[in-house]
C-alpha positions as CSV (number, residue, x, y, z in Angstrom):
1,X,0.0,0.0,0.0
2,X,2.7,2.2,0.9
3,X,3.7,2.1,-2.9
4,X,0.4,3.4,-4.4
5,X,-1.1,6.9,-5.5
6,X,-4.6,6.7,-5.1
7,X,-6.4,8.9,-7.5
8,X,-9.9,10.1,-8.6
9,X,-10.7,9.8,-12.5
10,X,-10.8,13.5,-14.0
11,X,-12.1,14.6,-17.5
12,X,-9.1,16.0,-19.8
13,X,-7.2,16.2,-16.2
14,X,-5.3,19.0,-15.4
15,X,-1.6,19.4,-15.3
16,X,-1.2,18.7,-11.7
17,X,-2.7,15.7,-11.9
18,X,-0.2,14.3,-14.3
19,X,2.7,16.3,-12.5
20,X,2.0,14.3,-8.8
21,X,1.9,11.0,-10.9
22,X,5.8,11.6,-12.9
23,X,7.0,12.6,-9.4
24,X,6.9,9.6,-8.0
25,X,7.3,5.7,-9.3
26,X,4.3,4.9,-7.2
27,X,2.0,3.0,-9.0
28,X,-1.6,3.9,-9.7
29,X,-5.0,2.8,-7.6
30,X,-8.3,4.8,-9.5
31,X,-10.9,5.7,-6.8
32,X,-14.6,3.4,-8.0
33,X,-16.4,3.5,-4.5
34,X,-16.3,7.5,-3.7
35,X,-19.8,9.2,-3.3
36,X,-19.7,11.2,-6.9
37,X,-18.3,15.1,-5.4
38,X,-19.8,18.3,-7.6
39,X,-17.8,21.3,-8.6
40,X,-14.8,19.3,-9.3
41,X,-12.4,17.5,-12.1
42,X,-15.0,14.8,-12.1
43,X,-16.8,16.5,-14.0
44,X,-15.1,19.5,-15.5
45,X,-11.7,20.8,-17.8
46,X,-10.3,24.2,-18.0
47,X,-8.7,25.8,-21.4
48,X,-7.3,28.8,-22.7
49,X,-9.6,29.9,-25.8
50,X,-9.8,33.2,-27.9
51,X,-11.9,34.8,-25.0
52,X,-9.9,33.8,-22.3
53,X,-10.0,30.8,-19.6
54,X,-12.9,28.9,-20.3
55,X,-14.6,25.4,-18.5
56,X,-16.0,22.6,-20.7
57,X,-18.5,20.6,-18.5
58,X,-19.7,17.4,-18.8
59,X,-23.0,17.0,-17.8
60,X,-24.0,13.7,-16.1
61,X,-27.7,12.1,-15.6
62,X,-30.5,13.5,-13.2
63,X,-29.9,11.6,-9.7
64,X,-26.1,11.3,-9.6
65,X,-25.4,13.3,-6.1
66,X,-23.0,12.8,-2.9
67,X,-25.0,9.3,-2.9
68,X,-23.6,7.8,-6.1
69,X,-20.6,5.7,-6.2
70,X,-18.5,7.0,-9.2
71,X,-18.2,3.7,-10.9
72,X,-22.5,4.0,-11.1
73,X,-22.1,7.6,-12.9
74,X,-24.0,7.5,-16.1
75,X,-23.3,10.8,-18.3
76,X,-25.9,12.9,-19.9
77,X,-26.8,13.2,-23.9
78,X,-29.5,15.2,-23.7
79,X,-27.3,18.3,-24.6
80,X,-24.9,18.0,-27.3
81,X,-22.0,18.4,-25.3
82,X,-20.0,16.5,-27.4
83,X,-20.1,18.6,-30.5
84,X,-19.7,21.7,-28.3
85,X,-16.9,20.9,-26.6
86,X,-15.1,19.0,-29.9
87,X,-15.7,22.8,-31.7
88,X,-14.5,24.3,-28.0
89,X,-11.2,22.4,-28.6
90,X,-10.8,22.8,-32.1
91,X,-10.8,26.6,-31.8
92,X,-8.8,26.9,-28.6
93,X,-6.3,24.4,-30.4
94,X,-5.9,24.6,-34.1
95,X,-3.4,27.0,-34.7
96,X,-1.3,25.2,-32.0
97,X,1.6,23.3,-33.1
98,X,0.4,19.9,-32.4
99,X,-3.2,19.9,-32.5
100,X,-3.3,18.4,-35.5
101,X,-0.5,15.6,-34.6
102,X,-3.2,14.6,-31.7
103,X,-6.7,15.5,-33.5
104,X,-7.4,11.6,-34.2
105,X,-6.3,10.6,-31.0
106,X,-8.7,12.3,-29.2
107,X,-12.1,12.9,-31.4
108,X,-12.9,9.5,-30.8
109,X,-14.2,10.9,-27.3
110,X,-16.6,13.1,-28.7
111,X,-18.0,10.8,-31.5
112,X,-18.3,7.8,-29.6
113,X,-20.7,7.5,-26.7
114,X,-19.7,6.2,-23.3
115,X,-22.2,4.8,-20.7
116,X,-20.2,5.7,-17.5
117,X,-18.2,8.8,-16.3
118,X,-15.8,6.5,-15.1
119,X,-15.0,4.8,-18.2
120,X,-14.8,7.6,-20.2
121,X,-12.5,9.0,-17.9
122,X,-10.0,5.9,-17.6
123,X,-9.9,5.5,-21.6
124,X,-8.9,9.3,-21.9
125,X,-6.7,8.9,-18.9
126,X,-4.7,5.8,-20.5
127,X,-4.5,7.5,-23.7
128,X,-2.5,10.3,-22.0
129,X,-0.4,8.5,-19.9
130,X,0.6,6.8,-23.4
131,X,0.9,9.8,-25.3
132,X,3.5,11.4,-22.1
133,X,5.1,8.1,-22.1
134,X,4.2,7.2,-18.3
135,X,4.6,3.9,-17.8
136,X,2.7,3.2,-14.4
137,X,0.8,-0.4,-13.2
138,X,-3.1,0.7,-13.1
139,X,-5.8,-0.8,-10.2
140,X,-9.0,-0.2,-8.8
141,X,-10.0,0.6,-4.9
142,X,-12.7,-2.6,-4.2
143,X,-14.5,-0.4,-1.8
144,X,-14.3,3.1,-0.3
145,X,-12.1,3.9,2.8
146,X,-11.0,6.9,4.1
147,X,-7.7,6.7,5.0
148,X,-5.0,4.3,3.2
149,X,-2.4,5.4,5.0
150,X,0.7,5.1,4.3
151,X,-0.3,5.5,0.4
152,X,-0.3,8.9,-1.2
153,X,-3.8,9.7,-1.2
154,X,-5.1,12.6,-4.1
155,X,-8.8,12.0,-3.9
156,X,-9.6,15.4,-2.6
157,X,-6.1,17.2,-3.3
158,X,-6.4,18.1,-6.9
159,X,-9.7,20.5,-6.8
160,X,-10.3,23.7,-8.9
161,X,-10.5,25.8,-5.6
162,X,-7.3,23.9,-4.0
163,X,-3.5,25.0,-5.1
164,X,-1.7,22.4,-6.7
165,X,0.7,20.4,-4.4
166,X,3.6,20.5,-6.8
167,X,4.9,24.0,-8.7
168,X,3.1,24.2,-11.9
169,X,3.4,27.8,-12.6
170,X,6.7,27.8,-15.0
171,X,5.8,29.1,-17.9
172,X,5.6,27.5,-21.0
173,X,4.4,28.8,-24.3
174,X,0.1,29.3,-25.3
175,X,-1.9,30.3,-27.9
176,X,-3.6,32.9,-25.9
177,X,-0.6,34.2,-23.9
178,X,0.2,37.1,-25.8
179,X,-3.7,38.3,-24.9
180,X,-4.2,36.8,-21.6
181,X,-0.9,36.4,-19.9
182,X,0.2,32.4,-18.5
183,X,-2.5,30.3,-17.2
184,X,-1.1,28.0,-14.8
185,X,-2.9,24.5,-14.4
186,X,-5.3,23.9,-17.5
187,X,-5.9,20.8,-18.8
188,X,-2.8,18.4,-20.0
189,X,-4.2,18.7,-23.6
190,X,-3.3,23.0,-23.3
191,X,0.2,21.6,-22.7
192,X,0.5,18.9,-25.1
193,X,-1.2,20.4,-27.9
194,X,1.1,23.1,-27.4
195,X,4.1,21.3,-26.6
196,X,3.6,18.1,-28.1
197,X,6.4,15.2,-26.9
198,X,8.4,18.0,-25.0
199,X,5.2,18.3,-22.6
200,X,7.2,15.5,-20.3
201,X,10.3,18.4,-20.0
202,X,7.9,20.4,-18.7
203,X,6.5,17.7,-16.2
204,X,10.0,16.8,-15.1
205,X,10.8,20.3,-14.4
């Protein structure tokens, strides 16, 4: 236990997320059994479009609240979120110098419908940790507990109103930046799209 990183699945997570995971060799135990949290990465991804920081939500079905178990989390269609936030991408990104390097990789989540939050989550999640080249041995809590001590626990670390745990405000080069200054801590796609295979330099750092 003492050798695991438990972690929540986030959508498009951001770049704290994937900075706790390359600082340590710990491997990686996904949280199934929490009571599904609002207001959070759960359900949320922040970029850095033409009019500034903006947040893509994902909108889940009536009835999931603090009573759901996240593996149980059905997401909503009853928006087109998918479009939206495909077009939301696409003009945040295009000009960006690898955009188009990573387009296919990732329209496959907004053409093809997922049942569960959590699923969705995990694919994107191990496309990313392929695309960074983080190799890390994947599990799954079997039921919720509140303290596995001594792991490194992240389930409620990592929170839009929370400051990251590790230094993520170096700089590194955005669309936007010219117009809206650095944005520290968007979503690991604002750094790879930008930065492509040097994004892991930046992790490193």
């Amino acid at each position: 236990m003492d050798n695991q990183l438990i972690l929540p699945v986030f959508y498009l997570p951001p770049i704290a997320y994937f900075s706790a995971i390359f600082k340590t060799e710990k491997s990686i135990l996904l949280e199934r059994y929490e009571h599904f949290p609002k207001q959070t990465y759960r359900t949320r991804t922040s970029i850095c479009s033409a009019n500034g920081k903006l947040d893509l939500i994902l909108p889940v079905q009536k009835g999931s609240n603090g009573h759901t178990q996240m593996k149980d989390v059905k997401i909503s269609y009853e928006a087109d979120w998918q479009r939206l936030h495909w077009m939301g991408l696409q003009t945040a990104y295009r000009s960006s110098a690898y955009f188009e390097y990573y387009e296919d990789d990732f329209s496959v989540f907004y053409n093809k419908r997922y049942d569960y939050l959590f699923d969705y989550h995990e694919a994107q999640l191990n496309l990313l940790l392929t695309l960074l080249k983080i190799n890390r041995e994947i599990g799954y809590t079997e039921s919720y507990r509140e303290d596995y001590a001594p792991a490194v626990d992240l389930r409620q670390t990592i929170h839009p109103k929370k400051t990251p745990l590790h230094n993520i405000t170096q700089p590194y080069y955005q669309v936007f930046e010219g117009k809206f200054g650095f944005i520290a801590n968007l979503s690991i796609v604002d750094l790879l799209f930008n930065h492509g295979p040097q994004s892991t330099d930046y992790l490193i750092d």
